[in-house]
ChimeraX commands (.cxc) that place a marker at each C-alpha (Angstrom):
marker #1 position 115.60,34.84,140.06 radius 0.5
marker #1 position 119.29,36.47,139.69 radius 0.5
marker #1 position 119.66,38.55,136.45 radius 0.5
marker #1 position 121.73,37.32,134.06 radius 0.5
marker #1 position 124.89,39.48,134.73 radius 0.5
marker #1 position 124.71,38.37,138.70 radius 0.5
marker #1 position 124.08,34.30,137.56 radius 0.5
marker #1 position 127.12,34.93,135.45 radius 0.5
marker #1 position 129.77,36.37,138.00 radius 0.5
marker #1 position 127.58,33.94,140.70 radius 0.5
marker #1 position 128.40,31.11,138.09 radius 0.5
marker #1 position 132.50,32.67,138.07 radius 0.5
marker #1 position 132.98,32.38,141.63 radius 0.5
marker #1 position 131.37,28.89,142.56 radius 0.5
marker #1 position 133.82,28.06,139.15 radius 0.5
marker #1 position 136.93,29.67,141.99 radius 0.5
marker #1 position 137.41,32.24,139.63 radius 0.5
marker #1 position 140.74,34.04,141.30 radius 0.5
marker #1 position 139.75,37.57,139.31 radius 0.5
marker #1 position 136.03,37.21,140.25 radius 0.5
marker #1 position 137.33,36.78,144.06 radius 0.5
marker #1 position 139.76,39.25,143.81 radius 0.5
marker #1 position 136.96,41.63,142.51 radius 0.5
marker #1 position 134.87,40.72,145.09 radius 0.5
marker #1 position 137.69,41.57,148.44 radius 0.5
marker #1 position 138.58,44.62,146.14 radius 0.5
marker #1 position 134.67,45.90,146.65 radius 0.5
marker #1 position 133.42,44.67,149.63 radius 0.5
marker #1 position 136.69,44.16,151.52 radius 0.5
marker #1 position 136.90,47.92,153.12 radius 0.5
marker #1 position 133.16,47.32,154.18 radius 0.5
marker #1 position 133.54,43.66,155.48 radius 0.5
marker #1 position 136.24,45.91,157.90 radius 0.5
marker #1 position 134.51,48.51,159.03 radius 0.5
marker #1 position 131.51,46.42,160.19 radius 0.5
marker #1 position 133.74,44.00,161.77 radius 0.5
marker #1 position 135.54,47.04,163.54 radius 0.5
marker #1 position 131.85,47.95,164.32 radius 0.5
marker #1 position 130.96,44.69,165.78 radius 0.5
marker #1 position 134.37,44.31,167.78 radius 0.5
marker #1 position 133.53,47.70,169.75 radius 0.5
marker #1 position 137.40,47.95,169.88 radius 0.5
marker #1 position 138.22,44.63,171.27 radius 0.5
marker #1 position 139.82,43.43,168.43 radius 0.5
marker #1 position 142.94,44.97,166.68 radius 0.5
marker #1 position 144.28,45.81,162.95 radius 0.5
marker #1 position 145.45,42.14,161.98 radius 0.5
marker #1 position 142.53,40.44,163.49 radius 0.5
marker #1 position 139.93,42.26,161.55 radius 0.5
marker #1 position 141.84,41.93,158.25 radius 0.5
marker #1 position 142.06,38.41,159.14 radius 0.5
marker #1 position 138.66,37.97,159.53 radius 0.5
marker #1 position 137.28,40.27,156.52 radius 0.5
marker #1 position 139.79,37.48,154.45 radius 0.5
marker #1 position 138.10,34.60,155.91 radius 0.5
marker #1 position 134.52,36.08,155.61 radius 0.5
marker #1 position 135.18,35.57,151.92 radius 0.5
marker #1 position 136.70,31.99,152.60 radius 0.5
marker #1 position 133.60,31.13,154.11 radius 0.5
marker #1 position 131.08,33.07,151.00 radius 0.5
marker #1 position 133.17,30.41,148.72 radius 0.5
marker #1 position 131.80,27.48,150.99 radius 0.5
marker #1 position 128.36,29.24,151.00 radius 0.5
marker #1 position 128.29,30.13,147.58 radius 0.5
marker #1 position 127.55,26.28,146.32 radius 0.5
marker #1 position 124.85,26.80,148.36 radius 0.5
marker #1 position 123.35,30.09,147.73 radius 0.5
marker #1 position 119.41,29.87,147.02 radius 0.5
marker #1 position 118.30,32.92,145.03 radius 0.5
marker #1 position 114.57,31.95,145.61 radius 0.5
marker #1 position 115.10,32.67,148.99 radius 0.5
marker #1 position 114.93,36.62,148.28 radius 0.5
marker #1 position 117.86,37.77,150.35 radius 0.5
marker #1 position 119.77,40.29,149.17 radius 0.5
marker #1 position 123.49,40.49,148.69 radius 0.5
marker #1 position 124.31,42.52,151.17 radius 0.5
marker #1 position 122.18,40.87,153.84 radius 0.5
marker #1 position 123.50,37.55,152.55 radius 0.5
marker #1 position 127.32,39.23,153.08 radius 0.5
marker #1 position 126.24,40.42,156.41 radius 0.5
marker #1 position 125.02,37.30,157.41 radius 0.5
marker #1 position 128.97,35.41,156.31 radius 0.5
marker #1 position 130.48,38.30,158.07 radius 0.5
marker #1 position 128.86,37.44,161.66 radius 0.5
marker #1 position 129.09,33.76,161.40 radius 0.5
marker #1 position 133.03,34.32,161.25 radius 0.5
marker #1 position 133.21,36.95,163.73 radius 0.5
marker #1 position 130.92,34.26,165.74 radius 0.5
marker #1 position 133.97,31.58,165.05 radius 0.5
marker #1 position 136.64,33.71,166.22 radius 0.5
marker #1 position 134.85,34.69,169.22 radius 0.5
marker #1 position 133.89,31.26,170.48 radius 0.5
marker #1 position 137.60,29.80,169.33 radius 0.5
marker #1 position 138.80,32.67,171.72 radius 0.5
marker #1 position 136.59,31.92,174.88 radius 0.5
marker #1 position 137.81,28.06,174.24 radius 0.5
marker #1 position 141.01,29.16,174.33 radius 0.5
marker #1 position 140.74,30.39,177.33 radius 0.5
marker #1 position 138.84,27.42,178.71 radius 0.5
marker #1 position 141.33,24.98,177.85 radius 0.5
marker #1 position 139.11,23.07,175.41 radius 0.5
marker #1 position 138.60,22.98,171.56 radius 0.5
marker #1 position 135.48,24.08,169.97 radius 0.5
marker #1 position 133.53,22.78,167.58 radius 0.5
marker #1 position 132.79,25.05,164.38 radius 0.5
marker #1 position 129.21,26.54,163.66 radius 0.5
marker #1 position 127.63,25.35,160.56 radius 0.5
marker #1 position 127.01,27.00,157.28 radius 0.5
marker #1 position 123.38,27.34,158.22 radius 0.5
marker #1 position 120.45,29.26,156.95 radius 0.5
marker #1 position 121.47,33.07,158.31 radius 0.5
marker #1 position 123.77,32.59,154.70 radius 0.5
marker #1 position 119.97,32.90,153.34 radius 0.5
marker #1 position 118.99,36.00,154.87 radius 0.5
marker #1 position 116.87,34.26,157.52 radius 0.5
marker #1 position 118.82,35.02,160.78 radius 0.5
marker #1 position 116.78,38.40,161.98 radius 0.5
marker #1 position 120.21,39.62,163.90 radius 0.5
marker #1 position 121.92,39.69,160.23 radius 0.5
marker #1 position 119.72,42.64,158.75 radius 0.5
marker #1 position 121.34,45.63,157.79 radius 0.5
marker #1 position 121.24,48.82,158.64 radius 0.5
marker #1 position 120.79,52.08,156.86 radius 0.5
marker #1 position 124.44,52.93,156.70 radius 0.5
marker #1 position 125.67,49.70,155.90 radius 0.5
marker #1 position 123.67,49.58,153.04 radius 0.5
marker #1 position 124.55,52.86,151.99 radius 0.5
marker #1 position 128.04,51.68,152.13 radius 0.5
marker #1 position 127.22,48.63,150.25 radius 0.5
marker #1 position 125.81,50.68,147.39 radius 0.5
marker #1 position 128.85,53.36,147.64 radius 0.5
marker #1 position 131.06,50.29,146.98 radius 0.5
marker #1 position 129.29,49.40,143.95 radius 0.5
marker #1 position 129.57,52.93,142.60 radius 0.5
marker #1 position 133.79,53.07,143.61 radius 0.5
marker #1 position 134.19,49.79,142.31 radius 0.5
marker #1 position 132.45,51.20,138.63 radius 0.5
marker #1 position 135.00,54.55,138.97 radius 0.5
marker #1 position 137.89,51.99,139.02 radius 0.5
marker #1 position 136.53,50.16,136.23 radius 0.5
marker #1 position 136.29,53.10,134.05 radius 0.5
marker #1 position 138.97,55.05,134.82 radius 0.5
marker #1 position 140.87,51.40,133.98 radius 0.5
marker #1 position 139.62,51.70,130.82 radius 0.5
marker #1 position 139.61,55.15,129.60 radius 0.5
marker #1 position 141.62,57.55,128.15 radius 0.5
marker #1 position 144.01,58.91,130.91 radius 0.5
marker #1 position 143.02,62.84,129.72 radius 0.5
marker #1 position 139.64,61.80,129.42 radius 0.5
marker #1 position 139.06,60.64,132.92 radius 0.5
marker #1 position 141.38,63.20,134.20 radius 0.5
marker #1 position 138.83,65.80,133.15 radius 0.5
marker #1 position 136.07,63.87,134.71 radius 0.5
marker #1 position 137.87,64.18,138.07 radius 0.5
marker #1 position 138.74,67.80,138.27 radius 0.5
marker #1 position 134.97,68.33,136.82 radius 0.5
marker #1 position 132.72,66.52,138.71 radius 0.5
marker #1 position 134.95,64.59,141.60 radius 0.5
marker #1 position 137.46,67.85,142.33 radius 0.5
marker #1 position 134.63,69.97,141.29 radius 0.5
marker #1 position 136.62,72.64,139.11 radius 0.5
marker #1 position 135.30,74.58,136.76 radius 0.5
marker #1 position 134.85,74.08,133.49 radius 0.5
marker #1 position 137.44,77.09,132.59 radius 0.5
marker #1 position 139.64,76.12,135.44 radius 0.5
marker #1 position 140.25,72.28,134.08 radius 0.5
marker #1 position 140.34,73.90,130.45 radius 0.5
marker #1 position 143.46,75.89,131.77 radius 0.5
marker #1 position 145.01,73.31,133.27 radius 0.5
marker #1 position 144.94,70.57,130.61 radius 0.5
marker #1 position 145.98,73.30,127.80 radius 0.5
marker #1 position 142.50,72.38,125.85 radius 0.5
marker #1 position 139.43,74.46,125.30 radius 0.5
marker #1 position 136.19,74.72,127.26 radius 0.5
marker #1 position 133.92,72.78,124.31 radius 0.5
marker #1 position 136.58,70.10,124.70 radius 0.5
marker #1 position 136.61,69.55,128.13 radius 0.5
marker #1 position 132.11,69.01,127.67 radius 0.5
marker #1 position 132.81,66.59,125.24 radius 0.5
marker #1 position 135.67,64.62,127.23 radius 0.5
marker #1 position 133.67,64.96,130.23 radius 0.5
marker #1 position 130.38,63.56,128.19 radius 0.5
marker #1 position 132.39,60.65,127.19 radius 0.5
marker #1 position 133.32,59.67,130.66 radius 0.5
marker #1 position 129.83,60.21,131.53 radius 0.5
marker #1 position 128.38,57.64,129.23 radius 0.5
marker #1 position 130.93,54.97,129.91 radius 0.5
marker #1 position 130.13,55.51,133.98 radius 0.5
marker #1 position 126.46,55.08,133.65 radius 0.5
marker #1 position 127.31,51.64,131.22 radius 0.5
marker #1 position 129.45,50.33,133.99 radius 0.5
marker #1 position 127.19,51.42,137.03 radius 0.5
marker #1 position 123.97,49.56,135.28 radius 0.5
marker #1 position 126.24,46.19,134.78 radius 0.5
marker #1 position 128.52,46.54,138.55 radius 0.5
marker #1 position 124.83,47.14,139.96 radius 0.5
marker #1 position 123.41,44.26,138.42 radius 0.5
marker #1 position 126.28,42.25,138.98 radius 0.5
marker #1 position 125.97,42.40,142.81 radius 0.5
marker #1 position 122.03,42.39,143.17 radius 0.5
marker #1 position 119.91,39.28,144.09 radius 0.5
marker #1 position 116.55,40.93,144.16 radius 0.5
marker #1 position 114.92,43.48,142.12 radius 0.5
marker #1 position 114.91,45.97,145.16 radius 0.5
marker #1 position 118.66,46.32,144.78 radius 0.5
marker #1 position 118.38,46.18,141.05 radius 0.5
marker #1 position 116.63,49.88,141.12 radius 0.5
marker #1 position 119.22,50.90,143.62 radius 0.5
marker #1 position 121.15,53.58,141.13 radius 0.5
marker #1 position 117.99,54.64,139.32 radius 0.5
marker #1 position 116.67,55.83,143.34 radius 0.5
marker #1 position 119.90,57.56,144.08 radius 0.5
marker #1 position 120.02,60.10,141.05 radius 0.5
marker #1 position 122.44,57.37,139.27 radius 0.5
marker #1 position 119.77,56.46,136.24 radius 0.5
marker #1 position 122.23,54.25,133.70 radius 0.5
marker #1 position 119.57,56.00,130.68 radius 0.5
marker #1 position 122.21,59.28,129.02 radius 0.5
marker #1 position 119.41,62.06,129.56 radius 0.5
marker #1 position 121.08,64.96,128.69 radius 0.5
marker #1 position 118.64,67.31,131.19 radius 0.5
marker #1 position 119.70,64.80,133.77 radius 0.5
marker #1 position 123.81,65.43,133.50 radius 0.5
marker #1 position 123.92,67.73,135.82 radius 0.5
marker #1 position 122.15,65.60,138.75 radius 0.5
marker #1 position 123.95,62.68,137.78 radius 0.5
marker #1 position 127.56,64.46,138.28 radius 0.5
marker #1 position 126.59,65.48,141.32 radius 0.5
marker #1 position 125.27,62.02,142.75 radius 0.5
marker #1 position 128.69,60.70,141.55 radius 0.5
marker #1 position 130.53,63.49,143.52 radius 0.5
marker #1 position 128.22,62.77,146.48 radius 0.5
marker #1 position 129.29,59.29,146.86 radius 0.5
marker #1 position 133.04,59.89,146.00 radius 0.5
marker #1 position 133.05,62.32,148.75 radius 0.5
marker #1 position 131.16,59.91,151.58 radius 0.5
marker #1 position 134.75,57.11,150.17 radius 0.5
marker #1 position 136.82,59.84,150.83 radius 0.5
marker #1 position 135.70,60.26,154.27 radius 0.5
marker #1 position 135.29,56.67,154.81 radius 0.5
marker #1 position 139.03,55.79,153.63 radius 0.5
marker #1 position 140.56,58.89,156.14 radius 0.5
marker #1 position 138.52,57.02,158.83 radius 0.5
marker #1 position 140.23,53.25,158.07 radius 0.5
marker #1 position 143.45,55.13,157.57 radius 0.5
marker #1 position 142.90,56.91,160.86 radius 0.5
marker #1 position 142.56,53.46,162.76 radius 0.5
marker #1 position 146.05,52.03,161.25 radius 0.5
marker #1 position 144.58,50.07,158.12 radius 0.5
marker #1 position 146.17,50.80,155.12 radius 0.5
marker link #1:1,2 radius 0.2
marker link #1:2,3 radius 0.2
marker link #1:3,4 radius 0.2
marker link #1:4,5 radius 0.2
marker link #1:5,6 radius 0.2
marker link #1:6,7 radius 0.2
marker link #1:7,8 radius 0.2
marker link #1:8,9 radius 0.2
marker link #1:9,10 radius 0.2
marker link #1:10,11 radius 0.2
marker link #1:11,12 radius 0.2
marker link #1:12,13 radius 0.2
marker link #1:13,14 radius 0.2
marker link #1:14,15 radius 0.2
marker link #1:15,16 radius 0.2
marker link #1:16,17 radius 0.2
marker link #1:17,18 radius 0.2
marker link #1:18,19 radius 0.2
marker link #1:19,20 radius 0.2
marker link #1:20,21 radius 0.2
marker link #1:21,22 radius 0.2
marker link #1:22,23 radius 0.2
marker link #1:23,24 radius 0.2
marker link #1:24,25 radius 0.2
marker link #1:25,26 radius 0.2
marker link #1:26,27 radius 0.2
marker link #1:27,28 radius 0.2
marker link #1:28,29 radius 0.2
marker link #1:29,30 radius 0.2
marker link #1:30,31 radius 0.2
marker link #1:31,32 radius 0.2
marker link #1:32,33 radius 0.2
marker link #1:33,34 radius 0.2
marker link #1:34,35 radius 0.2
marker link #1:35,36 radius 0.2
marker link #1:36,37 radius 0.2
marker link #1:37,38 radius 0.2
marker link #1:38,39 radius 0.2
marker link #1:39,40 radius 0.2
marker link #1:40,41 radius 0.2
marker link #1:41,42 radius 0.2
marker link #1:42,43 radius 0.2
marker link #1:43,44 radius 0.2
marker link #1:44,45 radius 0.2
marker link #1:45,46 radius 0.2
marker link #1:46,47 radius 0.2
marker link #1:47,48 radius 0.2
marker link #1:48,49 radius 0.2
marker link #1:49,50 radius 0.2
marker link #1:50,51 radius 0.2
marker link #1:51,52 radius 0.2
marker link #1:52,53 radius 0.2
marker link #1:53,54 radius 0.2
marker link #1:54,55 radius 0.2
marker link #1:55,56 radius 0.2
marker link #1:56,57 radius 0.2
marker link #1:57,58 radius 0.2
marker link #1:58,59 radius 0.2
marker link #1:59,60 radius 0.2
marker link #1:60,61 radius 0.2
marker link #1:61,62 radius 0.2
marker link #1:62,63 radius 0.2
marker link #1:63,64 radius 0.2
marker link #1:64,65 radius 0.2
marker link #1:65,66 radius 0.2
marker link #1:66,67 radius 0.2
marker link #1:67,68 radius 0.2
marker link #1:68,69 radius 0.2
marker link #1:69,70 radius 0.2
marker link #1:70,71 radius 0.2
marker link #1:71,72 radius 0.2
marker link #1:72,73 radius 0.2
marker link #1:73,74 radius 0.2
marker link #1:74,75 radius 0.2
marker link #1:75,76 radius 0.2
marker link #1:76,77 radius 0.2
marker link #1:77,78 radius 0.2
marker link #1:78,79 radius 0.2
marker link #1:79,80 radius 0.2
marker link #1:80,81 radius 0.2
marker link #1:81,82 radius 0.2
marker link #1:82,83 radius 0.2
marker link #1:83,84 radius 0.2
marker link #1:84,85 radius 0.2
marker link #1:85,86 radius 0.2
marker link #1:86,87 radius 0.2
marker link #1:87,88 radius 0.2
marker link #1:88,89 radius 0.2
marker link #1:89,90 radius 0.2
marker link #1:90,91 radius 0.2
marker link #1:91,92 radius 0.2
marker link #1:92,93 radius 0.2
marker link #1:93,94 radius 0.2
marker link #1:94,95 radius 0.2
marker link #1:95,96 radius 0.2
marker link #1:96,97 radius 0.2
marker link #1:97,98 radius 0.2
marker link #1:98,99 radius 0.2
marker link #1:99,100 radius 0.2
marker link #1:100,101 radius 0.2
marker link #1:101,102 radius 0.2
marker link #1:102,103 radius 0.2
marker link #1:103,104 radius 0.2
marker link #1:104,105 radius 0.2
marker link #1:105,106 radius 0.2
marker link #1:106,107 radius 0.2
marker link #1:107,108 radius 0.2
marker link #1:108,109 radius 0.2
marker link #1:109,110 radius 0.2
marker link #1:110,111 radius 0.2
marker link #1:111,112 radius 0.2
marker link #1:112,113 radius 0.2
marker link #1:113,114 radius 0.2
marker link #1:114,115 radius 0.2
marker link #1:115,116 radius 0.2
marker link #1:116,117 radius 0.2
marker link #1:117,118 radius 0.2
marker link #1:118,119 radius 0.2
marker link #1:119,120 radius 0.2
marker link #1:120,121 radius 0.2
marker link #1:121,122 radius 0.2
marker link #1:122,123 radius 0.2
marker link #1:123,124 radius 0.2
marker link #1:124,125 radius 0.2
marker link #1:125,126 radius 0.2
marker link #1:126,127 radius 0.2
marker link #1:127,128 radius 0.2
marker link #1:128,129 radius 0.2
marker link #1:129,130 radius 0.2
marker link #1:130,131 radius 0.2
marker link #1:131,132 radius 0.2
marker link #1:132,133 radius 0.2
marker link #1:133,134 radius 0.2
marker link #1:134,135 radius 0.2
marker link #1:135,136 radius 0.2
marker link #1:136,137 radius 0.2
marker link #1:137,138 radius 0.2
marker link #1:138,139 radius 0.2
marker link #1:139,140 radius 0.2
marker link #1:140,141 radius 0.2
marker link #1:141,142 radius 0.2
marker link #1:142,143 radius 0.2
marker link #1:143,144 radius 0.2
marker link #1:144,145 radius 0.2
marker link #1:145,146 radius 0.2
marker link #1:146,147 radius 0.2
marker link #1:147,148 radius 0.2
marker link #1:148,149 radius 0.2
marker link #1:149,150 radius 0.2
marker link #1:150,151 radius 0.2
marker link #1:151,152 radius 0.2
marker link #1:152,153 radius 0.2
marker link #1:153,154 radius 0.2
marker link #1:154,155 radius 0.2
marker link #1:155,156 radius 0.2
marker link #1:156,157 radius 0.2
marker link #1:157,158 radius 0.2
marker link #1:158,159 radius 0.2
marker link #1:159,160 radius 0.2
marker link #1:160,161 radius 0.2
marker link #1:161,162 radius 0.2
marker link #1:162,163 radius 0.2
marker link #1:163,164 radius 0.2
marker link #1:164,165 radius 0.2
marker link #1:165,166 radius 0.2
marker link #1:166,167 radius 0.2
marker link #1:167,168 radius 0.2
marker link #1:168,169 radius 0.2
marker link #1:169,170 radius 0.2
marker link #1:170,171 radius 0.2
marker link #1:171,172 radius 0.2
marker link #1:172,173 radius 0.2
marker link #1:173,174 radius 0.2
marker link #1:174,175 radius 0.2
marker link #1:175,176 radius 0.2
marker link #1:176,177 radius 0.2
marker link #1:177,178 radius 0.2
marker link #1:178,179 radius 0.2
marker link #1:179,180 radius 0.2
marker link #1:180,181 radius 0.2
marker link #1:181,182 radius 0.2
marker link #1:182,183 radius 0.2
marker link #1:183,184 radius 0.2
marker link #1:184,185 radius 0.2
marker link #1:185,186 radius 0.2
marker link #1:186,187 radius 0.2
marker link #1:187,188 radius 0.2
marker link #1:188,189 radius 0.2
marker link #1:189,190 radius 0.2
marker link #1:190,191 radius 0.2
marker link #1:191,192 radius 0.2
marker link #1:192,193 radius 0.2
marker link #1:193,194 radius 0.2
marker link #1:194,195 radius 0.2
marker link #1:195,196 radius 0.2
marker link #1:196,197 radius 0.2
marker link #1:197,198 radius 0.2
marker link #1:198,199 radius 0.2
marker link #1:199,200 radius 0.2
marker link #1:200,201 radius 0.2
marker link #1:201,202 radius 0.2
marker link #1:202,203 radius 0.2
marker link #1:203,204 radius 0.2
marker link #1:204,205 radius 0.2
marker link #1:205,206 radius 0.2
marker link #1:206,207 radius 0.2
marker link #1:207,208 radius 0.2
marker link #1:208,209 radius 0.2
marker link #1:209,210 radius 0.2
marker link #1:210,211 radius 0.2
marker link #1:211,212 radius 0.2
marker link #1:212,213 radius 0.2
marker link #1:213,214 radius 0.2
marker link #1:214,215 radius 0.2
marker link #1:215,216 radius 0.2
marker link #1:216,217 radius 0.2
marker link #1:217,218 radius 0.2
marker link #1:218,219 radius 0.2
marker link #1:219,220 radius 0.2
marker link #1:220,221 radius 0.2
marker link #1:221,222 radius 0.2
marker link #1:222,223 radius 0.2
marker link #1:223,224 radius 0.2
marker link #1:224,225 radius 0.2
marker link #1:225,226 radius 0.2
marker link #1:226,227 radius 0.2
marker link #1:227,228 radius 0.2
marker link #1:228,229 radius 0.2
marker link #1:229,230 radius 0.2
marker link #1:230,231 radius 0.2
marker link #1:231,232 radius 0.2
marker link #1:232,233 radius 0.2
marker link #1:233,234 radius 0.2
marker link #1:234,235 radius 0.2
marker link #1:235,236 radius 0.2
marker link #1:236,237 radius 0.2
marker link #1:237,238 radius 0.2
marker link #1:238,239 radius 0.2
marker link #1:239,240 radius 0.2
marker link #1:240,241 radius 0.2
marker link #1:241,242 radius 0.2
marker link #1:242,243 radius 0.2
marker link #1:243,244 radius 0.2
marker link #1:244,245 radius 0.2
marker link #1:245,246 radius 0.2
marker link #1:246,247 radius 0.2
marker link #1:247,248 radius 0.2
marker link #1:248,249 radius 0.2
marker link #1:249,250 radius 0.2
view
């Protein structure tokens, strides 16, 4: 069964929720890319694969009606699975193209439930799944917070400045810049717990943060390697984003 925070935003987006869907392309949108980049082995440019990261999501809101939780497939298998079938489309409406003839779409079938063995994910794209989650809570808190506050949170832990540096540079004092940072710290594990929860359909990816260092609990002997699992997956975005830019997407 779904948690009750991933039946909810489940329940906003078969409802065509237009901020749950935004939400949604706004997470998974730069990974729906890449793997389609991945997949295309170069044979498909810029505008095609934006086009068809868009209408991966067009066909999640036909699939979504649909989805059966039972079925134990997690999100980003069940993502995976949306993303081929369109990539699938495009390819076979190209070859009919070139055959003259039309071509009849593929169905909605069961690969949406995980059970298409070609649709599992790798190692990376998981890890990129579970980066997203983690970007997607930085936007949500920095949204929200205090512009100082989550100012000294980057320089701290994303920039990684020193405590004395940041202190200089904000005109405030050391003990100041531990309590702004703690504040930030809290409100990130909050929103990591509920974006984690909101995007898992098994209890596997529900104990995703808690194995990467990311434990939603405040432990204060724990701060240290929680900062630094933050910083750890900021920096693999980074790298990810000069990559995309690299290859012409914005």
């Amino acid at each position: 069964m779904l948690n009750d925070i991933s039946t909810g935003f489940v329940d906003r987006l078969r409802s065509r929720d237009p901020k749950a869907w935004f939400e949604l392309w706004e997470t998974f949108g730069p990974i729906l890319r890449a793997q389609l980049r991945k997949w295309g082995k170069g044979r498909i440019g810029v505008e095609t694969v934006q086009d068809l990261s868009q209408e991966t999501l067009a066909a999640l809101s036909q699939a979504i009606d649909s989805h059966d939780p039972t079925r134990g497939a997690r999100f980003s298998t069940w993502l995976l699975a949306i993303a081929r079938y369109t990539l699938g489309d495009e390819i076979d409406r190209r070859m009919a193209q070139k055959r003259g003839s039309g071509v009849k779409p593929s169905a909605l079938d069961e690969s949406f439930q995980g059970a298409d063995p070609g649709s599992r994910p790798d190692d990376s794209y998981e890890l990129a799944v579970f980066d997203a989650k983690i970007d997607a809570s930085l936007r949500q808190v920095e949204r929200e917070a205090d512009f100082v506050e989550f100012s000294v949170y980057r320089m701290r832990v994303l920039e990684g400045r020193s405590g004395k540096e940041v202190a200089a540079q904000l005109g405030m004092s050391e003990p100041t810049v531990s309590r702004r940072l703690a504040s930030i710290r809290v409100a990130l594990r909050v929103a990591i717990s509920e974006t984690v929860a909101r995007y898992s359909f098994t209890k596997e990816e529900e104990g995703e943060a808690m194995r990467n260092g990311l434990d939603g609990n405040p432990n204060k002997t724990e701060d240290a390697l929680f900062d630094e699992a933050v910083a750890e997956v900021y920096h693999r975005l980074e790298d990810r984003r000069e990559a995309e830019a690299a290859e012409g997407f914005a």
